[in-house]
Backbone as CSV, one residue per row, in Angstrom:
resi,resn,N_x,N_y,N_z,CA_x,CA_y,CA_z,C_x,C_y,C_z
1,UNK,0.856,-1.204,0.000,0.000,0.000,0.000,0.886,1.245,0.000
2,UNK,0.370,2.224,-1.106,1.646,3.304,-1.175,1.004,4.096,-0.646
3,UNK,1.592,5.674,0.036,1.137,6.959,0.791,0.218,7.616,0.142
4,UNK,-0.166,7.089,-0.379,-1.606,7.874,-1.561,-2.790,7.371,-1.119
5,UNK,-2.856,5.998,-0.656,-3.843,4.918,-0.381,-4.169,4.804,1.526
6,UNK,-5.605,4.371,1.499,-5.418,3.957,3.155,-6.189,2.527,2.931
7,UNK,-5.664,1.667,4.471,-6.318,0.121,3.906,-7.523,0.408,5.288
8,UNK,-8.692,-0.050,4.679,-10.152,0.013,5.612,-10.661,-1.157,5.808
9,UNK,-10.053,-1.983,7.476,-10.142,-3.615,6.694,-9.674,-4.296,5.587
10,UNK,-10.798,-4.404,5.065,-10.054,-5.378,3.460,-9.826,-5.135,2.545
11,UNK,-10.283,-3.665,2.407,-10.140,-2.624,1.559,-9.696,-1.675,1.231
12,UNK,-8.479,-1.639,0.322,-7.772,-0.097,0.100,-8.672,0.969,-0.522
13,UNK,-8.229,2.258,-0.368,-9.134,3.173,-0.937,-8.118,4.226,-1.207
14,UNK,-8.177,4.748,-1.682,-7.108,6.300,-2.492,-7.288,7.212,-1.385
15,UNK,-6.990,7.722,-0.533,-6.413,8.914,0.610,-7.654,9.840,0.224
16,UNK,-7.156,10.514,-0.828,-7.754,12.055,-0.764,-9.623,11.526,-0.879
17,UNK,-9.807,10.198,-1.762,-11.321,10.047,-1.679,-11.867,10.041,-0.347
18,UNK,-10.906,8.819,0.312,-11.223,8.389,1.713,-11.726,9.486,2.411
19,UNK,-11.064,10.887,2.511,-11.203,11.740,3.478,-12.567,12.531,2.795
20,UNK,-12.785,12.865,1.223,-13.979,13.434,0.880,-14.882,12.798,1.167
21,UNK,-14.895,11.279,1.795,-15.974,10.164,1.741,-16.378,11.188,3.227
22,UNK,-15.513,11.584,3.815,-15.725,11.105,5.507,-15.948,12.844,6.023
23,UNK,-15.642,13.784,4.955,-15.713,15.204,4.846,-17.696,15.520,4.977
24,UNK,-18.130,14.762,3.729,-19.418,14.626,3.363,-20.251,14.018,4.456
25,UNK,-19.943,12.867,4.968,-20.620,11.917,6.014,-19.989,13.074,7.397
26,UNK,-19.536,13.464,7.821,-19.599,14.550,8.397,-20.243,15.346,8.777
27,UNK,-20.259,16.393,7.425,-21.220,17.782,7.416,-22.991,17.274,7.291
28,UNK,-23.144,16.190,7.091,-24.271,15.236,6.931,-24.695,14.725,7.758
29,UNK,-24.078,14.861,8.722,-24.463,14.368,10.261,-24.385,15.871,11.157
30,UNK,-23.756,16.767,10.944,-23.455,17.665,11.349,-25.091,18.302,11.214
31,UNK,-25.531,18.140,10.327,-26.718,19.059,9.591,-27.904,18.472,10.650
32,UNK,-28.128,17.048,10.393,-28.808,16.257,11.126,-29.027,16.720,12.508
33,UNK,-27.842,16.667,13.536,-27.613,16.632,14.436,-28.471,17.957,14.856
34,UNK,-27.843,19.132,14.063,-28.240,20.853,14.610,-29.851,20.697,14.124
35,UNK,-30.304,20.198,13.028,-31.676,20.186,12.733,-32.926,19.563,13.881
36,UNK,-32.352,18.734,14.339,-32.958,17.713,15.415,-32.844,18.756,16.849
37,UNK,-34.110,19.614,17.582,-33.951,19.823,18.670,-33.554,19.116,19.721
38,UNK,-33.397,17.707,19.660,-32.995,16.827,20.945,-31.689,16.403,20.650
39,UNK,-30.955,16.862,19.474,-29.395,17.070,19.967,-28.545,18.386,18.993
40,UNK,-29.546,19.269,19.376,-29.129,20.620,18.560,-27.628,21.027,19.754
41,UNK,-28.175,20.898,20.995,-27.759,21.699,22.356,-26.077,20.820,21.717
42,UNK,-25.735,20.171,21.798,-25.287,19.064,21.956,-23.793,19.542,20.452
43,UNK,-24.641,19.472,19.667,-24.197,19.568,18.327,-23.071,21.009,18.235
44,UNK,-24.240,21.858,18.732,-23.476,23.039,18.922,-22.272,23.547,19.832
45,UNK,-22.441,22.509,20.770,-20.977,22.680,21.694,-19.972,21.812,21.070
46,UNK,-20.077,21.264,19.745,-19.241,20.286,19.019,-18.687,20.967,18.081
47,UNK,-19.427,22.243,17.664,-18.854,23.213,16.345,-17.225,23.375,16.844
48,UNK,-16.991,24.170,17.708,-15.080,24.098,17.737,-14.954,22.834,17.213
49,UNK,-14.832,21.431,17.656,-13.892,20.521,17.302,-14.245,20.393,15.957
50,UNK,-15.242,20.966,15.395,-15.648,20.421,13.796,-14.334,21.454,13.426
51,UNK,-14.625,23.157,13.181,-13.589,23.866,12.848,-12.083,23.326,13.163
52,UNK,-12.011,22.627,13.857,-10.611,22.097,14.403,-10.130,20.804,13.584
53,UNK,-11.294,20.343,13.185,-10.831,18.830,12.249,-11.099,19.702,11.109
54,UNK,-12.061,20.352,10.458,-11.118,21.030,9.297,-9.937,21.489,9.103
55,UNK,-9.475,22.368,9.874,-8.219,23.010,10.166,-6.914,21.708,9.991
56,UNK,-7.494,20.549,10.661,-6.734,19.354,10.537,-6.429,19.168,9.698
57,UNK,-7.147,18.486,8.598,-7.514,18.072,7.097,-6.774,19.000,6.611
58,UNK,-7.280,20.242,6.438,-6.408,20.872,5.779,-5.032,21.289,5.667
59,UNK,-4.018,21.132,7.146,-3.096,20.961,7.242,-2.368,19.393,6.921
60,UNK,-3.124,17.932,7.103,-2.876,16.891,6.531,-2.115,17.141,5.201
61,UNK,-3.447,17.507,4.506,-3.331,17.317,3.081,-2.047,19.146,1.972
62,UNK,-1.944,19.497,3.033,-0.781,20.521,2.604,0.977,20.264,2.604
63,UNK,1.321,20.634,1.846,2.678,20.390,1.529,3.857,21.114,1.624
64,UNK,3.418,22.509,1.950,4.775,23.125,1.618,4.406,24.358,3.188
65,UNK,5.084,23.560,4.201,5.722,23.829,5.710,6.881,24.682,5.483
66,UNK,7.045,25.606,4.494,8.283,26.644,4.723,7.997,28.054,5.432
67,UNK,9.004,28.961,6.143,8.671,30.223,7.160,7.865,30.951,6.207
68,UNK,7.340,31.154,4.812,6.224,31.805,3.995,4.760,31.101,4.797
69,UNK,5.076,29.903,4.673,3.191,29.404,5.153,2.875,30.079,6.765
70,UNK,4.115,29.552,7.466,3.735,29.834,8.907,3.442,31.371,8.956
71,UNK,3.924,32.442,8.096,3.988,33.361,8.482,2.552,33.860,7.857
72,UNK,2.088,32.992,6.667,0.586,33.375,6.531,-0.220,32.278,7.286
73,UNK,-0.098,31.706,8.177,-0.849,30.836,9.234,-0.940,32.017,10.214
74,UNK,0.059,32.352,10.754,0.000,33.462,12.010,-0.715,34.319,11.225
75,UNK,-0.497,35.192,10.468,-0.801,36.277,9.937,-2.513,35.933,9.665
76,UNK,-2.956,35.081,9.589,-4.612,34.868,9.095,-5.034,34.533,10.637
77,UNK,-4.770,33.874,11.460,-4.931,33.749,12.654,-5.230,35.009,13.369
78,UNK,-3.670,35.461,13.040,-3.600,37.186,14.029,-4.384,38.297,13.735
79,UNK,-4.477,38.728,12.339,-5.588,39.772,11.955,-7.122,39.506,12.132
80,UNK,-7.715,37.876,11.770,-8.677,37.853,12.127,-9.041,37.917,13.691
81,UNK,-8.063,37.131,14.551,-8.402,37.741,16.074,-8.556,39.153,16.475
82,UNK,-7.317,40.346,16.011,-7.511,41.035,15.749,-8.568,42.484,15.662
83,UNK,-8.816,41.810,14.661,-10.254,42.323,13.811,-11.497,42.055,14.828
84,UNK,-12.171,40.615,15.362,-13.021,40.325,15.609,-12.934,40.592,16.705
85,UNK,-11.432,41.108,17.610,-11.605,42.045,19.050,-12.052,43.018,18.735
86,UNK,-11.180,43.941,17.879,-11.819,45.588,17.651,-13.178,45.586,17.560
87,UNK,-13.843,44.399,16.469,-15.474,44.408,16.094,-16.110,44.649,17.443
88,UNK,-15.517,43.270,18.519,-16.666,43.184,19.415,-16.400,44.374,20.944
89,UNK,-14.788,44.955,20.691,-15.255,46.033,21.904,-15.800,46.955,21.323
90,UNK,-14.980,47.292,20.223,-15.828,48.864,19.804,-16.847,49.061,18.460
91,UNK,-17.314,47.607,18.333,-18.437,48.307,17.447,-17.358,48.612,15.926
92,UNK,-16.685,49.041,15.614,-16.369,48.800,14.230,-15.844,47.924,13.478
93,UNK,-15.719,48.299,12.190,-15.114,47.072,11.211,-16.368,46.006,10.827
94,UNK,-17.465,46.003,11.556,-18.218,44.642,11.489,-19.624,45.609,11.442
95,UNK,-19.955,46.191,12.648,-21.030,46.082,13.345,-20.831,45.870,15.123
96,UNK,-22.312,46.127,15.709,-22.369,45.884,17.398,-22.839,44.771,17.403
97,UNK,-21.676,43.278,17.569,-22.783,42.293,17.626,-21.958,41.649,18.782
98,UNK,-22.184,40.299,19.415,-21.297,39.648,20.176,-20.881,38.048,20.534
99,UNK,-20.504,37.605,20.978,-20.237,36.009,20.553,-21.374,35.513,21.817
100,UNK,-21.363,33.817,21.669,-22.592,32.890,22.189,-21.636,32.529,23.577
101,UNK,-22.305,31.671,24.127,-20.989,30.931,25.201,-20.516,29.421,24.006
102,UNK,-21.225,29.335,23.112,-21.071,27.802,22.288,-20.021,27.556,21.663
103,UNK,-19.152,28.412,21.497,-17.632,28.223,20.584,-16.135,28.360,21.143
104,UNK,-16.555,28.316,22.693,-15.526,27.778,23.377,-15.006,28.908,24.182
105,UNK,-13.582,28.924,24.522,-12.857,30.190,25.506,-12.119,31.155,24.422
106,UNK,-12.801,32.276,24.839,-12.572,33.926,24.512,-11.087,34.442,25.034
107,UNK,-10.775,35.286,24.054,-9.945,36.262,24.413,-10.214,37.418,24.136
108,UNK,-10.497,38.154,25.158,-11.269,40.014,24.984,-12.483,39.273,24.332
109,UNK,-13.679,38.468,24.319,-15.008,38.401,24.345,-15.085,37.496,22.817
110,UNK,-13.588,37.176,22.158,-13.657,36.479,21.089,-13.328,35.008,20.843
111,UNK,-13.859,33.920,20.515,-13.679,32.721,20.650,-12.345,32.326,19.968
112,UNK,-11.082,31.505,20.282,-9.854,31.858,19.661,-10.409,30.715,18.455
113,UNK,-11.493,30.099,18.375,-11.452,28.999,17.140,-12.135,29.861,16.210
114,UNK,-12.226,31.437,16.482,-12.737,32.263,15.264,-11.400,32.605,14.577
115,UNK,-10.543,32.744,15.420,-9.057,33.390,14.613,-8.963,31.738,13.302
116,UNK,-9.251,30.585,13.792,-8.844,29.616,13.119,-9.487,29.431,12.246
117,UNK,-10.834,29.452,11.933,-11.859,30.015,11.396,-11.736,31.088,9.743
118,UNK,-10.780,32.197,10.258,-10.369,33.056,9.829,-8.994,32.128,8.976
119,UNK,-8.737,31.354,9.106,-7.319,30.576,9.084,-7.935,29.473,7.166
120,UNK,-8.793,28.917,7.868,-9.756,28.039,7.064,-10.238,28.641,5.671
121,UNK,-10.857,30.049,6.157,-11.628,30.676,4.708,-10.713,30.851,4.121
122,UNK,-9.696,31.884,4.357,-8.866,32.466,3.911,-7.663,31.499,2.682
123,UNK,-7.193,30.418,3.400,-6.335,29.280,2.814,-7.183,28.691,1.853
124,UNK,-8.804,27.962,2.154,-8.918,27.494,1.102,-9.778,28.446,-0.055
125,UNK,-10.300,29.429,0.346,-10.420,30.334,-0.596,-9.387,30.959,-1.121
126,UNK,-7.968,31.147,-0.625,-6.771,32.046,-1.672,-6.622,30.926,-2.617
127,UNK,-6.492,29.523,-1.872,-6.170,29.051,-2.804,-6.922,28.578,-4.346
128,UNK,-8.283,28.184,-4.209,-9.054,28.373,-5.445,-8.907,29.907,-6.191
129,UNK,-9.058,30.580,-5.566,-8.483,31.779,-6.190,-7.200,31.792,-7.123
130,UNK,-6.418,31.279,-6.161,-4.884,31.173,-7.358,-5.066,30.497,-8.045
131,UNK,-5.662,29.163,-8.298,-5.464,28.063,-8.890,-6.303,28.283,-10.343
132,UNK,-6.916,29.889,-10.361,-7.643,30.416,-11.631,-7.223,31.484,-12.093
133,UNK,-6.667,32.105,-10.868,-6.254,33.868,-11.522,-4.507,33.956,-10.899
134,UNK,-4.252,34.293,-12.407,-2.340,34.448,-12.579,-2.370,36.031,-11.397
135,UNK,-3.191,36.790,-11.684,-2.651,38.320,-11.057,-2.849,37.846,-9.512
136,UNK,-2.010,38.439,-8.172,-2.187,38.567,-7.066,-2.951,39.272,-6.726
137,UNK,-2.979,40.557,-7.407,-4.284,41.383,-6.700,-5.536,41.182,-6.654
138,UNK,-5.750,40.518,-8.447,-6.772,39.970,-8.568,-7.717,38.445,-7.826
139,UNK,-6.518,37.927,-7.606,-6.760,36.445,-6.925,-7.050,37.138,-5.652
140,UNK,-6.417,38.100,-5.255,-6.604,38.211,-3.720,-8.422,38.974,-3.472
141,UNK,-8.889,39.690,-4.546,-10.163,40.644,-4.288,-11.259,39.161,-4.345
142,UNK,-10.703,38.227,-5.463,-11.673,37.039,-5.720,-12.005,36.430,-4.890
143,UNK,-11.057,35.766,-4.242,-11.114,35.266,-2.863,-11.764,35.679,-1.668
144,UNK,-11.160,37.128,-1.325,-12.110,38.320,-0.172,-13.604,38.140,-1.239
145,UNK,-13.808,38.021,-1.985,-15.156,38.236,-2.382,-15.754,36.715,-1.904
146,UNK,-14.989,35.683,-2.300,-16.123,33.929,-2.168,-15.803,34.026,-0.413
147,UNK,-15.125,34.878,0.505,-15.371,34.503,1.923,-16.284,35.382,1.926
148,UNK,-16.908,37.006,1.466,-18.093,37.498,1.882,-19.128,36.413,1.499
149,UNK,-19.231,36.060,0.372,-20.306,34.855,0.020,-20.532,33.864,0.681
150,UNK,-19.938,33.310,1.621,-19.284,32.172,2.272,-19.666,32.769,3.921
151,UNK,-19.767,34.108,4.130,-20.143,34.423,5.021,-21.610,35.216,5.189
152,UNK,-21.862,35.376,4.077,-23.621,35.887,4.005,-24.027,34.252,4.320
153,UNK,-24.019,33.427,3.880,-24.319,31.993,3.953,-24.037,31.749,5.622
154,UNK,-23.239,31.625,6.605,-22.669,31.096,7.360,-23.819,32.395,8.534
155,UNK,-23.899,33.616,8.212,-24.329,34.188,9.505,-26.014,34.164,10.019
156,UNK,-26.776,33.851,9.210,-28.084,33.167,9.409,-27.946,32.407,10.285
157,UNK,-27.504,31.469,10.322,-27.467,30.090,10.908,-26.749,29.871,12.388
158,UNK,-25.254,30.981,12.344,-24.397,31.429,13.167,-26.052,32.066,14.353
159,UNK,-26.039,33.017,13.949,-27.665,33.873,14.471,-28.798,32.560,15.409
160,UNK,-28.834,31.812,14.602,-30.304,30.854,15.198,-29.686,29.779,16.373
161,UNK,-28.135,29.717,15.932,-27.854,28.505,16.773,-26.785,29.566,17.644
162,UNK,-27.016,30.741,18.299,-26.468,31.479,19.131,-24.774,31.474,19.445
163,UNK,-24.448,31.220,17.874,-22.708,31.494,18.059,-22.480,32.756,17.896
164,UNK,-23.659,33.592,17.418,-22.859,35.514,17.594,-24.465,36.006,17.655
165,UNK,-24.431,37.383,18.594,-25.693,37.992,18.025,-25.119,39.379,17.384
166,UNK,-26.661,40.357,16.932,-26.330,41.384,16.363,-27.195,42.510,17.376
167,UNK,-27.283,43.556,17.610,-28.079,44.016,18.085,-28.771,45.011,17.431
168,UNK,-29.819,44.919,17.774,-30.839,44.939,17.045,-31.674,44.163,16.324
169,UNK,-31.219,42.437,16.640,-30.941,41.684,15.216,-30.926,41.252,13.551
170,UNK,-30.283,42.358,13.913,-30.231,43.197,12.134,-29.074,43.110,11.831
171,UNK,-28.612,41.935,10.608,-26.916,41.858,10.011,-26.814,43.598,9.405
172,UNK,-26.156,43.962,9.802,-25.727,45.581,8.755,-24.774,45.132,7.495
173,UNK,-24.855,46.183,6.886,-23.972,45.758,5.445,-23.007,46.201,5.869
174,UNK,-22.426,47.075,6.721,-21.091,47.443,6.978,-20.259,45.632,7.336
175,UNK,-21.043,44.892,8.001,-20.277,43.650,8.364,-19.628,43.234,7.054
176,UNK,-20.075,43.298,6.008,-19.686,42.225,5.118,-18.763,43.058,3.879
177,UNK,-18.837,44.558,4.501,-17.835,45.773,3.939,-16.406,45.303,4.947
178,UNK,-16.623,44.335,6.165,-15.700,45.401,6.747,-15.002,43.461,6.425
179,UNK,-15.581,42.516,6.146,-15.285,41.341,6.139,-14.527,41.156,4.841
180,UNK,-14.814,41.843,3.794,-14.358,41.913,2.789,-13.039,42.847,3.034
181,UNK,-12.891,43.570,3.506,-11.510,44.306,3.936,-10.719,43.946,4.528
182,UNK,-10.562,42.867,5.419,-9.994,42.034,6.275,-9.725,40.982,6.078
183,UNK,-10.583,40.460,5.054,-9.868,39.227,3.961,-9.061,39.460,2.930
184,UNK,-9.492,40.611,2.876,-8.379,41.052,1.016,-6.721,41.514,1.621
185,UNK,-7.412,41.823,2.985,-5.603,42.078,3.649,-4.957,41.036,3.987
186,UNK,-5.416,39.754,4.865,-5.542,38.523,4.504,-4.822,38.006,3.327
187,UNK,-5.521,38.408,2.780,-5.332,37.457,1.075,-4.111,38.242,0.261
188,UNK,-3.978,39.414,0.188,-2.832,40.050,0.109,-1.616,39.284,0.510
189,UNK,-1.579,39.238,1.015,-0.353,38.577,2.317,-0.408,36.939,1.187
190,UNK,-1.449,36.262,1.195,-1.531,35.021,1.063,-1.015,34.804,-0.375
191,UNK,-1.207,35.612,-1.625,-1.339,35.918,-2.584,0.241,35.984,-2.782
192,UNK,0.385,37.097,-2.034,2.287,37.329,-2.572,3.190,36.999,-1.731
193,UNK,2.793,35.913,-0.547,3.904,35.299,-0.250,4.319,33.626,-1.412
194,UNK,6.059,33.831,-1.446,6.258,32.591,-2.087,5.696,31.138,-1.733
195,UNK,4.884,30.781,-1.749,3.637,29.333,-1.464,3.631,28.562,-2.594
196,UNK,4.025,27.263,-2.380,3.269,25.798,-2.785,1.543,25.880,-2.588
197,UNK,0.516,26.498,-3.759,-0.507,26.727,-3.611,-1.246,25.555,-4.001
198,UNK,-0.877,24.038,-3.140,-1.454,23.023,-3.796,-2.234,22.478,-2.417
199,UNK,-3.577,21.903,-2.857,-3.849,21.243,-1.620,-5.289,20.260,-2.248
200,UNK,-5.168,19.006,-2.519,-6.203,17.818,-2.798,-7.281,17.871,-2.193
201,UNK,-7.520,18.484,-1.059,-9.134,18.499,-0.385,-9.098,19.461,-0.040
202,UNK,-8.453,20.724,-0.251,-8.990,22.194,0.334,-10.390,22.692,-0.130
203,UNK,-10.464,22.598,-2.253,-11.573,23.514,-2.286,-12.826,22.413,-2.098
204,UNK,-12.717,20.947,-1.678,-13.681,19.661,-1.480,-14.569,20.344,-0.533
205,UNK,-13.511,20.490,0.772,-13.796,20.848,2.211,-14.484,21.951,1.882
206,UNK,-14.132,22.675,1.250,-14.978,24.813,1.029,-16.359,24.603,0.745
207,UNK,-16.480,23.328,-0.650,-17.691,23.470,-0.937,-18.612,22.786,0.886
208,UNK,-17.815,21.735,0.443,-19.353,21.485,1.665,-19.387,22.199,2.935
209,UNK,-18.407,23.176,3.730,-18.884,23.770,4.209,-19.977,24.926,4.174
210,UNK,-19.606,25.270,2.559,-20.971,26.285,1.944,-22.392,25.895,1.676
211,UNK,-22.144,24.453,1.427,-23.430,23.398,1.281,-24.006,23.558,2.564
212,UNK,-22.915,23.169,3.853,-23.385,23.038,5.155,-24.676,23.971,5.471
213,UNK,-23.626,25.386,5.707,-24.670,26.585,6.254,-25.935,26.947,5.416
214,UNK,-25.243,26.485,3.651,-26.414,26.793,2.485,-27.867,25.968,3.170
215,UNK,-27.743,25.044,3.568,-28.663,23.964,3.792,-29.389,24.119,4.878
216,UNK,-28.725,24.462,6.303,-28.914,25.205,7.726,-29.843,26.064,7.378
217,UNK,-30.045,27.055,6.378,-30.487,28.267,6.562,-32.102,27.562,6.087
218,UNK,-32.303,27.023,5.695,-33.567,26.599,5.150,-34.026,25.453,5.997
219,UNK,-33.567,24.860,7.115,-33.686,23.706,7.618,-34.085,24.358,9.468
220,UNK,-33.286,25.612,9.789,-33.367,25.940,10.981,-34.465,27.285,10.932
Protein backbone atom coordinates (compact mmCIF):
# COMPACT_ATOMS: atom_id res chain seq x y z
CA UNK A 1 0.00 0.00 0.00
CA UNK A 2 1.65 3.30 -1.17
CA UNK A 3 1.14 6.96 0.79
CA UNK A 4 -1.61 7.87 -1.56
CA UNK A 5 -3.84 4.92 -0.38
CA UNK A 6 -5.42 3.96 3.16
CA UNK A 7 -6.32 0.12 3.91
CA UNK A 8 -10.15 0.01 5.61
CA UNK A 9 -10.14 -3.61 6.69
CA UNK A 10 -10.05 -5.38 3.46
CA UNK A 11 -10.14 -2.62 1.56
CA UNK A 12 -7.77 -0.10 0.10
CA UNK A 13 -9.13 3.17 -0.94
CA UNK A 14 -7.11 6.30 -2.49
CA UNK A 15 -6.41 8.91 0.61
CA UNK A 16 -7.75 12.06 -0.76
CA UNK A 17 -11.32 10.05 -1.68
CA UNK A 18 -11.22 8.39 1.71
CA UNK A 19 -11.20 11.74 3.48
CA UNK A 20 -13.98 13.43 0.88
CA UNK A 21 -15.97 10.16 1.74
CA UNK A 22 -15.73 11.11 5.51
CA UNK A 23 -15.71 15.20 4.85
CA UNK A 24 -19.42 14.63 3.36
CA UNK A 25 -20.62 11.92 6.01
CA UNK A 26 -19.60 14.55 8.40
CA UNK A 27 -21.22 17.78 7.42
CA UNK A 28 -24.27 15.24 6.93
CA UNK A 29 -24.46 14.37 10.26
CA UNK A 30 -23.46 17.67 11.35
CA UNK A 31 -26.72 19.06 9.59
CA UNK A 32 -28.81 16.26 11.13
CA UNK A 33 -27.61 16.63 14.44
CA UNK A 34 -28.24 20.85 14.61
CA UNK A 35 -31.68 20.19 12.73
CA UNK A 36 -32.96 17.71 15.41
CA UNK A 37 -33.95 19.82 18.67
CA UNK A 38 -32.99 16.83 20.94
CA UNK A 39 -29.40 17.07 19.97
CA UNK A 40 -29.13 20.62 18.56
CA UNK A 41 -27.76 21.70 22.36
CA UNK A 42 -25.29 19.06 21.96
CA UNK A 43 -24.20 19.57 18.33
CA UNK A 44 -23.48 23.04 18.92
CA UNK A 45 -20.98 22.68 21.69
CA UNK A 46 -19.24 20.29 19.02
CA UNK A 47 -18.85 23.21 16.34
CA UNK A 48 -15.08 24.10 17.74
CA UNK A 49 -13.89 20.52 17.30
CA UNK A 50 -15.65 20.42 13.80
CA UNK A 51 -13.59 23.87 12.85
CA UNK A 52 -10.61 22.10 14.40
CA UNK A 53 -10.83 18.83 12.25
CA UNK A 54 -11.12 21.03 9.30
CA UNK A 55 -8.22 23.01 10.17
CA UNK A 56 -6.73 19.35 10.54
CA UNK A 57 -7.51 18.07 7.10
CA UNK A 58 -6.41 20.87 5.78
CA UNK A 59 -3.10 20.96 7.24
CA UNK A 60 -2.88 16.89 6.53
CA UNK A 61 -3.33 17.32 3.08
CA UNK A 62 -0.78 20.52 2.60
CA UNK A 63 2.68 20.39 1.53
CA UNK A 64 4.77 23.12 1.62
CA UNK A 65 5.72 23.83 5.71
CA UNK A 66 8.28 26.64 4.72
CA UNK A 67 8.67 30.22 7.16
CA UNK A 68 6.22 31.80 4.00
CA UNK A 69 3.19 29.40 5.15
CA UNK A 70 3.73 29.83 8.91
CA UNK A 71 3.99 33.36 8.48
CA UNK A 72 0.59 33.38 6.53
CA UNK A 73 -0.85 30.84 9.23
CA UNK A 74 0.00 33.46 12.01
CA UNK A 75 -0.80 36.28 9.94
CA UNK A 76 -4.61 34.87 9.09
CA UNK A 77 -4.93 33.75 12.65
CA UNK A 78 -3.60 37.19 14.03
CA UNK A 79 -5.59 39.77 11.96
CA UNK A 80 -8.68 37.85 12.13
CA UNK A 81 -8.40 37.74 16.07
CA UNK A 82 -7.51 41.04 15.75
CA UNK A 83 -10.25 42.32 13.81
CA UNK A 84 -13.02 40.32 15.61
CA UNK A 85 -11.60 42.05 19.05
CA UNK A 86 -11.82 45.59 17.65
CA UNK A 87 -15.47 44.41 16.09
CA UNK A 88 -16.67 43.18 19.41
CA UNK A 89 -15.25 46.03 21.90
CA UNK A 90 -15.83 48.86 19.80
CA UNK A 91 -18.44 48.31 17.45
CA UNK A 92 -16.37 48.80 14.23
CA UNK A 93 -15.11 47.07 11.21
CA UNK A 94 -18.22 44.64 11.49
CA UNK A 95 -21.03 46.08 13.35
CA UNK A 96 -22.37 45.88 17.40
CA UNK A 97 -22.78 42.29 17.63
CA UNK A 98 -21.30 39.65 20.18
CA UNK A 99 -20.24 36.01 20.55
CA UNK A 100 -22.59 32.89 22.19
CA UNK A 101 -20.99 30.93 25.20
CA UNK A 102 -21.07 27.80 22.29
CA UNK A 103 -17.63 28.22 20.58
CA UNK A 104 -15.53 27.78 23.38
CA UNK A 105 -12.86 30.19 25.51
CA UNK A 106 -12.57 33.93 24.51
CA UNK A 107 -9.95 36.26 24.41
CA UNK A 108 -11.27 40.01 24.98
CA UNK A 109 -15.01 38.40 24.35
CA UNK A 110 -13.66 36.48 21.09
CA UNK A 111 -13.68 32.72 20.65
CA UNK A 112 -9.85 31.86 19.66
CA UNK A 113 -11.45 29.00 17.14
CA UNK A 114 -12.74 32.26 15.26
CA UNK A 115 -9.06 33.39 14.61
CA UNK A 116 -8.84 29.62 13.12
CA UNK A 117 -11.86 30.02 11.40
CA UNK A 118 -10.37 33.06 9.83
CA UNK A 119 -7.32 30.58 9.08
CA UNK A 120 -9.76 28.04 7.06
CA UNK A 121 -11.63 30.68 4.71
CA UNK A 122 -8.87 32.47 3.91
CA UNK A 123 -6.34 29.28 2.81
CA UNK A 124 -8.92 27.49 1.10
CA UNK A 125 -10.42 30.33 -0.60
CA UNK A 126 -6.77 32.05 -1.67
CA UNK A 127 -6.17 29.05 -2.80
CA UNK A 128 -9.05 28.37 -5.44
CA UNK A 129 -8.48 31.78 -6.19
CA UNK A 130 -4.88 31.17 -7.36
CA UNK A 131 -5.46 28.06 -8.89
CA UNK A 132 -7.64 30.42 -11.63
CA UNK A 133 -6.25 33.87 -11.52
CA UNK A 134 -2.34 34.45 -12.58
CA UNK A 135 -2.65 38.32 -11.06
CA UNK A 136 -2.19 38.57 -7.07
CA UNK A 137 -4.28 41.38 -6.70
CA UNK A 138 -6.77 39.97 -8.57
CA UNK A 139 -6.76 36.45 -6.93
CA UNK A 140 -6.60 38.21 -3.72
CA UNK A 141 -10.16 40.64 -4.29
CA UNK A 142 -11.67 37.04 -5.72
CA UNK A 143 -11.11 35.27 -2.86
CA UNK A 144 -12.11 38.32 -0.17
CA UNK A 145 -15.16 38.24 -2.38
CA UNK A 146 -16.12 33.93 -2.17
CA UNK A 147 -15.37 34.50 1.92
CA UNK A 148 -18.09 37.50 1.88
CA UNK A 149 -20.31 34.85 0.02
CA UNK A 150 -19.28 32.17 2.27
CA UNK A 151 -20.14 34.42 5.02
CA UNK A 152 -23.62 35.89 4.00
CA UNK A 153 -24.32 31.99 3.95
CA UNK A 154 -22.67 31.10 7.36
CA UNK A 155 -24.33 34.19 9.50
CA UNK A 156 -28.08 33.17 9.41
CA UNK A 157 -27.47 30.09 10.91
CA UNK A 158 -24.40 31.43 13.17
CA UNK A 159 -27.67 33.87 14.47
CA UNK A 160 -30.30 30.85 15.20
CA UNK A 161 -27.85 28.51 16.77
CA UNK A 162 -26.47 31.48 19.13
CA UNK A 163 -22.71 31.49 18.06
CA UNK A 164 -22.86 35.51 17.59
CA UNK A 165 -25.69 37.99 18.03
CA UNK A 166 -26.33 41.38 16.36
CA UNK A 167 -28.08 44.02 18.09
CA UNK A 168 -30.84 44.94 17.05
CA UNK A 169 -30.94 41.68 15.22
CA UNK A 170 -30.23 43.20 12.13
CA UNK A 171 -26.92 41.86 10.01
CA UNK A 172 -25.73 45.58 8.75
CA UNK A 173 -23.97 45.76 5.44
CA UNK A 174 -21.09 47.44 6.98
CA UNK A 175 -20.28 43.65 8.36
CA UNK A 176 -19.69 42.22 5.12
CA UNK A 177 -17.84 45.77 3.94
CA UNK A 178 -15.70 45.40 6.75
CA UNK A 179 -15.29 41.34 6.14
CA UNK A 180 -14.36 41.91 2.79
CA UNK A 181 -11.51 44.31 3.94
CA UNK A 182 -9.99 42.03 6.27
CA UNK A 183 -9.87 39.23 3.96
CA UNK A 184 -8.38 41.05 1.02
CA UNK A 185 -5.60 42.08 3.65
CA UNK A 186 -5.54 38.52 4.50
CA UNK A 187 -5.33 37.46 1.08
CA UNK A 188 -2.83 40.05 0.11
CA UNK A 189 -0.35 38.58 2.32
CA UNK A 190 -1.53 35.02 1.06
CA UNK A 191 -1.34 35.92 -2.58
CA UNK A 192 2.29 37.33 -2.57
CA UNK A 193 3.90 35.30 -0.25
CA UNK A 194 6.26 32.59 -2.09
CA UNK A 195 3.64 29.33 -1.46
CA UNK A 196 3.27 25.80 -2.78
CA UNK A 197 -0.51 26.73 -3.61
CA UNK A 198 -1.45 23.02 -3.80
CA UNK A 199 -3.85 21.24 -1.62
CA UNK A 200 -6.20 17.82 -2.80
CA UNK A 201 -9.13 18.50 -0.38
CA UNK A 202 -8.99 22.19 0.33
CA UNK A 203 -11.57 23.51 -2.29
CA UNK A 204 -13.68 19.66 -1.48
CA UNK A 205 -13.80 20.85 2.21
CA UNK A 206 -14.98 24.81 1.03
CA UNK A 207 -17.69 23.47 -0.94
CA UNK A 208 -19.35 21.48 1.66
CA UNK A 209 -18.88 23.77 4.21
CA UNK A 210 -20.97 26.28 1.94
CA UNK A 211 -23.43 23.40 1.28
CA UNK A 212 -23.38 23.04 5.15
CA UNK A 213 -24.67 26.58 6.25
CA UNK A 214 -26.41 26.79 2.48
CA UNK A 215 -28.66 23.96 3.79
CA UNK A 216 -28.91 25.21 7.73
CA UNK A 217 -30.49 28.27 6.56
CA UNK A 218 -33.57 26.60 5.15
CA UNK A 219 -33.69 23.71 7.62
CA UNK A 220 -33.37 25.94 10.98
Amino acid sequence: MNSSSLRIGSFTIEKTLAFQIWISIFHVVGIVGLYLEVSRPLFQLLTPFHLLMCAGILLYFHTDWSRSFWMFLLASFGIGMIAEIVGVQTGLLFGDYSYGPVLGLKLAGVPLIIGINWFILAYASGQLAANWIKSPLIAAAAASLLMVVLDFVIEPVAITLDFWNWQGGEIPLGNYIGWFLVAFLIQLIYQNLPLVRENQISTYLLLNLFLFFAILIFLL
